[in-house]
Residue frames as a rotation matrix with the C-alpha (Angstrom) as fourth column:
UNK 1
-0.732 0.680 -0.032 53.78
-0.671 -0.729 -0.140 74.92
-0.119 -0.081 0.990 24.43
UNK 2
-0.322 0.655 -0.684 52.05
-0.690 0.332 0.643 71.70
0.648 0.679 0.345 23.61
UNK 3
-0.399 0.122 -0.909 52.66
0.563 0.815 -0.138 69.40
0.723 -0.567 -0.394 25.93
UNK 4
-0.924 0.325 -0.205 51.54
0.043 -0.442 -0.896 72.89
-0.381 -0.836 0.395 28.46
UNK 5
-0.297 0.918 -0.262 47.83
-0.952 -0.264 0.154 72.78
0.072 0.295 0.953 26.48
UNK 6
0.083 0.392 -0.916 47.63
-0.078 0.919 0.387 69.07
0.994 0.039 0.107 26.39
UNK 7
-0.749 -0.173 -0.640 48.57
0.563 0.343 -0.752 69.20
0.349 -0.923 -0.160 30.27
UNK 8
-0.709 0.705 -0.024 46.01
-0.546 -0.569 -0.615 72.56
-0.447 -0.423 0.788 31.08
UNK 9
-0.665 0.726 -0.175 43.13
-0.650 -0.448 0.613 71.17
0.367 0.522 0.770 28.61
UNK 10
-0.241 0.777 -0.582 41.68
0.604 0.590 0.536 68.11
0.760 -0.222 -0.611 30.63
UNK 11
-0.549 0.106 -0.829 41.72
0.815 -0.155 -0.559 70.01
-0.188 -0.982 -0.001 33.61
UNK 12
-0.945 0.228 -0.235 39.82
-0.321 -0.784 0.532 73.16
-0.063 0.578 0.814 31.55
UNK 13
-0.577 0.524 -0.626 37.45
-0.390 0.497 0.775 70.52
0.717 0.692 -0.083 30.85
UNK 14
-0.381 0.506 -0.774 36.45
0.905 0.378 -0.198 69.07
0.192 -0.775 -0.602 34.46
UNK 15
-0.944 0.053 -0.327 35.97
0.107 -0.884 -0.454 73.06
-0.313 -0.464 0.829 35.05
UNK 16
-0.780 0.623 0.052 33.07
-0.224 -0.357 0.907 73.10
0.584 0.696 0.418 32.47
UNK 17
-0.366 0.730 0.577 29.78
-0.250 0.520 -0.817 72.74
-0.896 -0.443 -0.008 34.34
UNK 18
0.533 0.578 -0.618 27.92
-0.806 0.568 -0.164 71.84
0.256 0.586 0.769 30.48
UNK 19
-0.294 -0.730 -0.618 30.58
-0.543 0.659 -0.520 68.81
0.786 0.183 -0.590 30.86
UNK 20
-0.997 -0.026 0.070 30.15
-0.074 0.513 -0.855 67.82
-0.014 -0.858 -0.514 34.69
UNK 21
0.104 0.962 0.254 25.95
-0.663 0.257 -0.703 67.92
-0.742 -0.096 0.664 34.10
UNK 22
0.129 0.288 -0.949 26.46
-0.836 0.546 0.053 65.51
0.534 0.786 0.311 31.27
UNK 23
-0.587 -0.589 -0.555 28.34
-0.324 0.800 -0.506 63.33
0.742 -0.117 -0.660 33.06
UNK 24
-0.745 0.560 0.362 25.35
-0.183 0.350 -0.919 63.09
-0.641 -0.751 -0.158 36.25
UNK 25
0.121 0.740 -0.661 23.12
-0.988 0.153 -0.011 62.11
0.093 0.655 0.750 33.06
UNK 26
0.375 -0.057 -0.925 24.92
-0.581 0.764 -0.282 59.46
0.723 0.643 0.253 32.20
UNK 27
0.995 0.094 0.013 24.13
-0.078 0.729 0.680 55.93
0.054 -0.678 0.733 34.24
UNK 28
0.178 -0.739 0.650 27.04
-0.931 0.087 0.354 54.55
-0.318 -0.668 -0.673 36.08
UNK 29
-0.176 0.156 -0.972 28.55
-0.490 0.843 0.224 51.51
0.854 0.515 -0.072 34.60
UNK 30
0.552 0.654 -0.517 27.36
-0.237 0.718 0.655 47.92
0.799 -0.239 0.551 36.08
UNK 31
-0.178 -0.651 0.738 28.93
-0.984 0.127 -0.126 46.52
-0.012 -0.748 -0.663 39.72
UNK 32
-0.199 -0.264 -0.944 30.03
-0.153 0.960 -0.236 43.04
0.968 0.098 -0.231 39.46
UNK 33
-0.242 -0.156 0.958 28.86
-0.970 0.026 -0.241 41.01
0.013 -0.987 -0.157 42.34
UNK 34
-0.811 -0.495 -0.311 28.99
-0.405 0.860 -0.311 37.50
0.421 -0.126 -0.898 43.79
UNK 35
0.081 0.966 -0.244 25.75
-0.112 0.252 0.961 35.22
0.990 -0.051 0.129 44.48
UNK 36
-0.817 -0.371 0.441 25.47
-0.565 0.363 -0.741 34.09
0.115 -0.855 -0.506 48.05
UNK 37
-0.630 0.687 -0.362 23.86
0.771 0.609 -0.185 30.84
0.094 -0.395 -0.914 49.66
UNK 38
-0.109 0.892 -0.439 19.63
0.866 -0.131 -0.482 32.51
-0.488 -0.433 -0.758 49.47
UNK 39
-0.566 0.004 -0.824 19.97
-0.141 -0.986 0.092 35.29
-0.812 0.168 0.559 46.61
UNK 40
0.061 0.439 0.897 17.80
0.800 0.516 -0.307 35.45
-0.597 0.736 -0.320 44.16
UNK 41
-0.678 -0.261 0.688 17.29
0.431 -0.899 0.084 38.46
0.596 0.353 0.721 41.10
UNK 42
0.481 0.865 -0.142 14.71
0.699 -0.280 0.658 39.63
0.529 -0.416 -0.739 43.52
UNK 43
0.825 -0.369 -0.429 16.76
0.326 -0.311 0.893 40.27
-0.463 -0.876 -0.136 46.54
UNK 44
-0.222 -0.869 0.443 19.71
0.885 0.011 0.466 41.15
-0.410 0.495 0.766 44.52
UNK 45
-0.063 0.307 0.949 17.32
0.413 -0.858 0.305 44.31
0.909 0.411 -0.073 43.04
UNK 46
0.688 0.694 0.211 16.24
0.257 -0.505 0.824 45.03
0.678 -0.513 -0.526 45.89
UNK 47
0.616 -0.700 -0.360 19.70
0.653 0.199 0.731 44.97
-0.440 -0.686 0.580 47.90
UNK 48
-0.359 -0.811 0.463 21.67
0.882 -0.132 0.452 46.85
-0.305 0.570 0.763 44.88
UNK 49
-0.913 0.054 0.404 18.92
0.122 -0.910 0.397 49.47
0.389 0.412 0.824 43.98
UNK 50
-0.618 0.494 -0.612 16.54
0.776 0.261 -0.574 49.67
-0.124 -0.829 -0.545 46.56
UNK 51
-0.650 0.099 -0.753 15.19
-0.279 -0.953 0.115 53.33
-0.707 0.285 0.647 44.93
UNK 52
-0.520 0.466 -0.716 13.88
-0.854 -0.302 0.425 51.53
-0.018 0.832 0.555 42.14
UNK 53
0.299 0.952 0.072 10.79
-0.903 0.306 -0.303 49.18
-0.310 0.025 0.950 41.02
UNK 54
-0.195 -0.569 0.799 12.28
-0.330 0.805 0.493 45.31
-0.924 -0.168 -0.345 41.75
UNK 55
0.383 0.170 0.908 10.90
0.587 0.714 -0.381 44.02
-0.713 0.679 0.174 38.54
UNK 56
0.915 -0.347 -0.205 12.83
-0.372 -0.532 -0.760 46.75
0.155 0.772 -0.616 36.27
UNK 57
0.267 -0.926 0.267 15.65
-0.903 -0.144 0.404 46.09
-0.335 -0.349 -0.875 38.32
UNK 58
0.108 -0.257 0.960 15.66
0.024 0.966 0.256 42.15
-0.994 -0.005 0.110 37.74
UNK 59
0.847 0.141 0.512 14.70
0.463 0.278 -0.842 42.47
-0.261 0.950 0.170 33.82
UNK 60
0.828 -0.556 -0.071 18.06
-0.551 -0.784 -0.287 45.10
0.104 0.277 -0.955 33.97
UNK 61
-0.165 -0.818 0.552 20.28
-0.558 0.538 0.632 42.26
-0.814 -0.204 -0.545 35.51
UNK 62
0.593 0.679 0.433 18.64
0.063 0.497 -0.866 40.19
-0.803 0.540 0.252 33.04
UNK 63
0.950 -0.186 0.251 19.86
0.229 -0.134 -0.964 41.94
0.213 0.973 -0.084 30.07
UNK 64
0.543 -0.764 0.348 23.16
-0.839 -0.476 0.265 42.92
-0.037 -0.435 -0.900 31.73
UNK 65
0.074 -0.184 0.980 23.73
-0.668 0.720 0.186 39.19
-0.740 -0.669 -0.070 31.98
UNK 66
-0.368 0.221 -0.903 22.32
-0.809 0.403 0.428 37.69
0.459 0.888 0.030 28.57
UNK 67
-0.848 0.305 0.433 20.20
-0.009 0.810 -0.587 35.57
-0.529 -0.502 -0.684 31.08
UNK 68
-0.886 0.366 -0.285 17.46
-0.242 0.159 0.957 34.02
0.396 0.917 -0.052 29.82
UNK 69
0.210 0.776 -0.595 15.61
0.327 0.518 0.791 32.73
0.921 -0.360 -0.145 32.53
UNK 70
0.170 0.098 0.981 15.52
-0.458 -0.873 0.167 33.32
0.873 -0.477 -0.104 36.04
UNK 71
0.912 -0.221 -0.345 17.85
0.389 0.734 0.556 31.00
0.131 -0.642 0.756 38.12
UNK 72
0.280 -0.899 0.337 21.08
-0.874 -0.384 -0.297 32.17
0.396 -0.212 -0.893 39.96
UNK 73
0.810 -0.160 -0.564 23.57
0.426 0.822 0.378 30.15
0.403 -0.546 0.734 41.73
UNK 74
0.720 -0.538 -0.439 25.90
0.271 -0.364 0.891 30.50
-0.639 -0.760 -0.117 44.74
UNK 75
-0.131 -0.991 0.022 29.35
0.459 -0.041 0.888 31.81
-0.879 0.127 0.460 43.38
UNK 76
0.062 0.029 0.998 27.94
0.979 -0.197 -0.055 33.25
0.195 0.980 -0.041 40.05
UNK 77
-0.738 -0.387 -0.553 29.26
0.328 -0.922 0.208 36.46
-0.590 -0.028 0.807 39.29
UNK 78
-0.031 0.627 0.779 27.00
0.999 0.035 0.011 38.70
-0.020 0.779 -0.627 38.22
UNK 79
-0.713 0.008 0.701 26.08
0.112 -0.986 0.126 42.74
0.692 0.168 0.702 36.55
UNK 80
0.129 0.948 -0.290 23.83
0.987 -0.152 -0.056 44.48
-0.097 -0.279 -0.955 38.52
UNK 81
0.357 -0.163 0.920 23.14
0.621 -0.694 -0.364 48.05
0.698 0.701 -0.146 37.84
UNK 82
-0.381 -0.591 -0.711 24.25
0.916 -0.135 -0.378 51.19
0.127 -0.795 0.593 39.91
UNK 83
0.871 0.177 0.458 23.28
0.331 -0.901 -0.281 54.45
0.362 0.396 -0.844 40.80
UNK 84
0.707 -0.631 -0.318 26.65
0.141 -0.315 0.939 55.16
-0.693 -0.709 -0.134 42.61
């Protein structure tokens, strides 16, 4: 009888709509992505969240990063945020 409540209760749980509206609150986590040869955090906001205001978006990679300054380079992996 337990293992049939532990098997019914997640699925009980995706039913809830209070559950599924929390869950379109809450931001998507960061996408990892790869510099290329001519990116900067500019074009990188603007390419990744094109919806929102480039200079929130950079100060978000920013802190997503623990960058201090504003220099990328080719191959660096970096957060950027998501709405997806």
């Amino acid at each position: 009888m337990a293992a049939a409540a532990a098997v019914l209760s997640p699925a009980s749980r995706a039913a809830d709509p209070a559950e599924s509206s929390s869950r379109a609150d809450r931001p998507e986590a960061p996408a990892a992505v790869v510099v290329r040869p001519g990116d900067s955090l500019w074009s990188l906001a603007e390419r990744h969240r094109p919806d929102r205001d480039p200079v929130v978006v950079v100060d978000e990679i920013r802190r997503l990063n623990g960058m201090d300054g504003y220099l990328v380079y080719v191959g660096q992996r970096l957060l950027v945020p998501t709405d997806r």
